[in-house]
Kinemage of the C-alpha trace (Angstrom):
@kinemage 1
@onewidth
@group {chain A} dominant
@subgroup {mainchain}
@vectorlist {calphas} color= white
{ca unk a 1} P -35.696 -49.101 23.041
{ca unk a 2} L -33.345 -51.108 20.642
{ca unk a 3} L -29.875 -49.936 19.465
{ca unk a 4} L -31.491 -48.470 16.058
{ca unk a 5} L -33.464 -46.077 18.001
{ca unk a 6} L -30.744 -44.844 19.922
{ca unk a 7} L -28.542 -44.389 16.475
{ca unk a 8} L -31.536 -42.295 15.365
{ca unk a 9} L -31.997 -40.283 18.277
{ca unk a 10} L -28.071 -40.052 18.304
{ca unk a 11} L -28.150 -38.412 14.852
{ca unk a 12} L -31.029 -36.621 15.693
{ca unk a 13} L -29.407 -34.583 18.236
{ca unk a 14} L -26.204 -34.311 16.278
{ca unk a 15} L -28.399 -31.881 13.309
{ca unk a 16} L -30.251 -30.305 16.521
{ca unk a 17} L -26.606 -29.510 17.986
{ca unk a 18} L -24.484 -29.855 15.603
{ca unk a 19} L -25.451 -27.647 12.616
{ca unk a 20} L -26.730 -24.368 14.679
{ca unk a 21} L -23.182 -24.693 15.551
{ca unk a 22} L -21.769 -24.983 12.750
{ca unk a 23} L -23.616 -21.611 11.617
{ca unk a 24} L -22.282 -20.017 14.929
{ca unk a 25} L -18.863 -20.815 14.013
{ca unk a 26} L -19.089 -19.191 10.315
{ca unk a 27} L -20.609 -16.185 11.429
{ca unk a 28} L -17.993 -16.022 14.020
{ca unk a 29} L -15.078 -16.791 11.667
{ca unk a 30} L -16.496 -14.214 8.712
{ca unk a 31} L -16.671 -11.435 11.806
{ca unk a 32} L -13.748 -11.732 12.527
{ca unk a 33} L -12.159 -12.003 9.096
{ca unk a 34} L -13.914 -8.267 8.892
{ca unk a 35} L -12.318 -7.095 12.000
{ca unk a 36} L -8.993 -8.477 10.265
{ca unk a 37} L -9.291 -6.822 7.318
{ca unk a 38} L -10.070 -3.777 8.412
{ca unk a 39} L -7.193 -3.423 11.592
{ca unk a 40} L -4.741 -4.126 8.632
{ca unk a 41} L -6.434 -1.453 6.561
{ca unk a 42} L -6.680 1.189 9.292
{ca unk a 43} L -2.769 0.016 10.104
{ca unk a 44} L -1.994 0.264 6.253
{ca unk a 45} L -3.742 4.447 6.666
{ca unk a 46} L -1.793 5.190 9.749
{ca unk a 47} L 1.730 4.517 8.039
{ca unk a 48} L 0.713 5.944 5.061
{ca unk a 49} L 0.084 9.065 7.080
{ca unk a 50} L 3.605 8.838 9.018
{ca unk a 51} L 5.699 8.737 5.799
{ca unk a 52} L 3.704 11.888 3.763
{ca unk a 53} L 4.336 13.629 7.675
{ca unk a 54} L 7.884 14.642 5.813
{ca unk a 55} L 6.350 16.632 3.338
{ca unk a 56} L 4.012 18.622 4.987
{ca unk a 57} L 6.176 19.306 8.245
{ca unk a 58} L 9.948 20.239 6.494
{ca unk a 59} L 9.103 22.893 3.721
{ca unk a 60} L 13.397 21.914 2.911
{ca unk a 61} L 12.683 18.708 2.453
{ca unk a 62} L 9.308 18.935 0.168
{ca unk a 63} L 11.403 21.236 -1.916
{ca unk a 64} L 13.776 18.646 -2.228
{ca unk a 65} L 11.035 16.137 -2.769
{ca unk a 66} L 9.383 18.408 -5.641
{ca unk a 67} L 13.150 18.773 -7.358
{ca unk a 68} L 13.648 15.187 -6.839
{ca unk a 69} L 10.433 13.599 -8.859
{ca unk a 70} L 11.616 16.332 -11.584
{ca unk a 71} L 15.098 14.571 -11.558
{ca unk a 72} L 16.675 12.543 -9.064
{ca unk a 73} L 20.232 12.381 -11.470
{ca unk a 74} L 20.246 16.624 -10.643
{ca unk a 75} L 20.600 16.159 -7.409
{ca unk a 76} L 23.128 16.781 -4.805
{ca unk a 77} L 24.682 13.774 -2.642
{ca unk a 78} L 23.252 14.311 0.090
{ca unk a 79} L 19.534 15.177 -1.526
{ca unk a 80} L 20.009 12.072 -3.581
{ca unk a 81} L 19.982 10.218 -0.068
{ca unk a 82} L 17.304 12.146 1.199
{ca unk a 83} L 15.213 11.698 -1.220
{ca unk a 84} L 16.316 8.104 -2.104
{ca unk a 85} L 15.692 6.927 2.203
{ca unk a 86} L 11.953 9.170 1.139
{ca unk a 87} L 11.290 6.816 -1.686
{ca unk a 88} L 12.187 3.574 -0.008
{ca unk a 89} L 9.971 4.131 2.671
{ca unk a 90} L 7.448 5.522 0.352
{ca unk a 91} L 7.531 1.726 -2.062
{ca unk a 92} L 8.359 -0.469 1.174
{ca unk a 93} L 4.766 1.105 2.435
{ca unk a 94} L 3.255 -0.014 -1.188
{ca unk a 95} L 5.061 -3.123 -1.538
{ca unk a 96} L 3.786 -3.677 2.137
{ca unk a 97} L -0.016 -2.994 0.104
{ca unk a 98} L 1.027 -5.067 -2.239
{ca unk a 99} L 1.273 -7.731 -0.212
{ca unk a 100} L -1.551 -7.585 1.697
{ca unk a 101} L -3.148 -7.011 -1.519
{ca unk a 102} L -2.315 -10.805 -2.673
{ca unk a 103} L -3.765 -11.519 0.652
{ca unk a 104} L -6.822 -10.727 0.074
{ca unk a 105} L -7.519 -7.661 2.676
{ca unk a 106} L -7.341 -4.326 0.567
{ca unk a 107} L -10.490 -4.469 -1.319
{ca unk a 108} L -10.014 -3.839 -5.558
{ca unk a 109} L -11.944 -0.420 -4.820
{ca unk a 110} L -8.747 0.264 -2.472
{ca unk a 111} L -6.157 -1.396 -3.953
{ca unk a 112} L -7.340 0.821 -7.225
{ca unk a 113} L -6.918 3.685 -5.153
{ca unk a 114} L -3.417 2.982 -4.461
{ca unk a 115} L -2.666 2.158 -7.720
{ca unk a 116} L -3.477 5.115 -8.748
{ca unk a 117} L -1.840 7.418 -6.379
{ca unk a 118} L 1.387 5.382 -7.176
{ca unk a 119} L 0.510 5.624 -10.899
{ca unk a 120} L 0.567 9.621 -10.453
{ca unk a 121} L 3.986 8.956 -8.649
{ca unk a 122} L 5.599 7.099 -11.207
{ca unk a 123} L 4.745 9.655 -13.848
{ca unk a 124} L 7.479 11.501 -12.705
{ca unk a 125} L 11.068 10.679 -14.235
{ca unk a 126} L 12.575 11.675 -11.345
{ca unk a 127} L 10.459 8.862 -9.683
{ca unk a 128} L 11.648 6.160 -12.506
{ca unk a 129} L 15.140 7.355 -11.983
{ca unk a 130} L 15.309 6.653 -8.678
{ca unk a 131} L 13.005 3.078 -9.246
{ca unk a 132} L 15.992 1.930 -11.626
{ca unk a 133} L 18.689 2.382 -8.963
{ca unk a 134} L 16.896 0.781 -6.270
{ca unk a 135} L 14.410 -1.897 -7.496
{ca unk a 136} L 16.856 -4.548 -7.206
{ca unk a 137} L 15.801 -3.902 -3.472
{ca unk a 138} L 12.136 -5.386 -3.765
{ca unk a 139} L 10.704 -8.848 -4.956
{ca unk a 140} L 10.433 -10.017 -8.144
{ca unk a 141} L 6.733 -9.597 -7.784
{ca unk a 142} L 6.223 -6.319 -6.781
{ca unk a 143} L 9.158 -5.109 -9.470
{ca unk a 144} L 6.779 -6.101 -12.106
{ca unk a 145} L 3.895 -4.914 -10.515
{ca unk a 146} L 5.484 -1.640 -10.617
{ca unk a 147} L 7.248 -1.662 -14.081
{ca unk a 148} L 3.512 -2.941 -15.310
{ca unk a 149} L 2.358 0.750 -13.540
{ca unk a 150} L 5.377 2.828 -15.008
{ca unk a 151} L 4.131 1.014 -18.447
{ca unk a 152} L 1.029 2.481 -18.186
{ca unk a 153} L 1.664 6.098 -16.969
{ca unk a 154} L 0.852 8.877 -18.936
{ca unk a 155} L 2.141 12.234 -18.466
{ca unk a 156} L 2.419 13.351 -15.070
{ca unk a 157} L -0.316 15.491 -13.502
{ca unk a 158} L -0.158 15.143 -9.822
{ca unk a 159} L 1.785 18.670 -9.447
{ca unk a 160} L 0.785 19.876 -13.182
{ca unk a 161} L -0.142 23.279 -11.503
{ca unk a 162} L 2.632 23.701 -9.470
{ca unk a 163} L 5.174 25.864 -10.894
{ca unk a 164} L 8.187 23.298 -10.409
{ca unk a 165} L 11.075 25.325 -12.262
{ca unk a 166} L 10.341 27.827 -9.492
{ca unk a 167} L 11.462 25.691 -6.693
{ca unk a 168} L 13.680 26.813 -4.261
{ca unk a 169} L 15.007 25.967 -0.743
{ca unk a 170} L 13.647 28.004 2.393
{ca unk a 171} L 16.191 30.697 3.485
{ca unk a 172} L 18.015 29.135 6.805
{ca unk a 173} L 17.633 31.181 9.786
């Protein structure tokens, strides 16, 4: 056996060897890219899940919340807060989206989802109030990904058959 053989047999086993593994490795990598994308999705759902908790477990505070996307200038001091530390949670948890959006891991169906729940959001002038007192807090990106929503929004709908003059707070006691 001379030298040239050897090469050949070399590069012989190097496409026996060398390219199943190279398949291995993608199929590996793309697996695991899934299993990515989806932990941050189902990590994206559970915090989405903890912020709305404060509606549906203080009937005070939805009624607040319900006054507030009417108008957050009408409201008290301390609602104001309320519903301002509400709302920052609320467009830290899209801006978070946002984010991972750029990333790559919300797919368009999803990230169309939650531009459309955040669309009904910023229907509300109560909504854009608050957005022009606080958006100074967020990146430059994400402040025009939202003033590019609040561009679009049409008349609000989300709570169009709620009766929303009728608010009131529960009776303490």
């Amino acid at each position: 056996m001379n030298w040239e053989m050897l090469t050949a047999i070399g590069q012989l086993a190097t496409v026996f060897i060398g390219v199943p593994s190279i398949i291995y490795f993608a199929i590996q990598l793309r697996e695991q890219t899934r299993e990515r994308r989806q932990s941050a999705v189902n990590a994206l759902t559970v915090q989405w899940g903890d912020l709305t908790k404060a509606l549906h477990e203080s009937a005070e505070f939805t009624a607040l919340f319900l006054r507030g996307v009417q108008s957050f200038h009408d409201l008290d001091a301390v609602s104001k807060l309320r519903f301002s530390a509400f709302q920052n949670r609320f467009f830290k948890n899209f801006e978070g989206m946002n984010y991972s959006r750029r990333e790559g891991i919300p797919t368009s169906e999803l990230w169309n989802e939650i531009e459309r729940t955040m669309s009904d959001f910023l229907a509300y002038e109560g909504v854009r109030q608050w957005w022009e007192t606080r958006k100074h807090w967020h990146t430059d990106a994400f402040v025009g990904v939202v003033d590019a929503i609040i561009s679009r929004v049409k008349k609000p709908t989300a709570y169009s058959t709620y009766d929303l003059k009728q608010i009131a707070l529960p009776k303490e006691g």
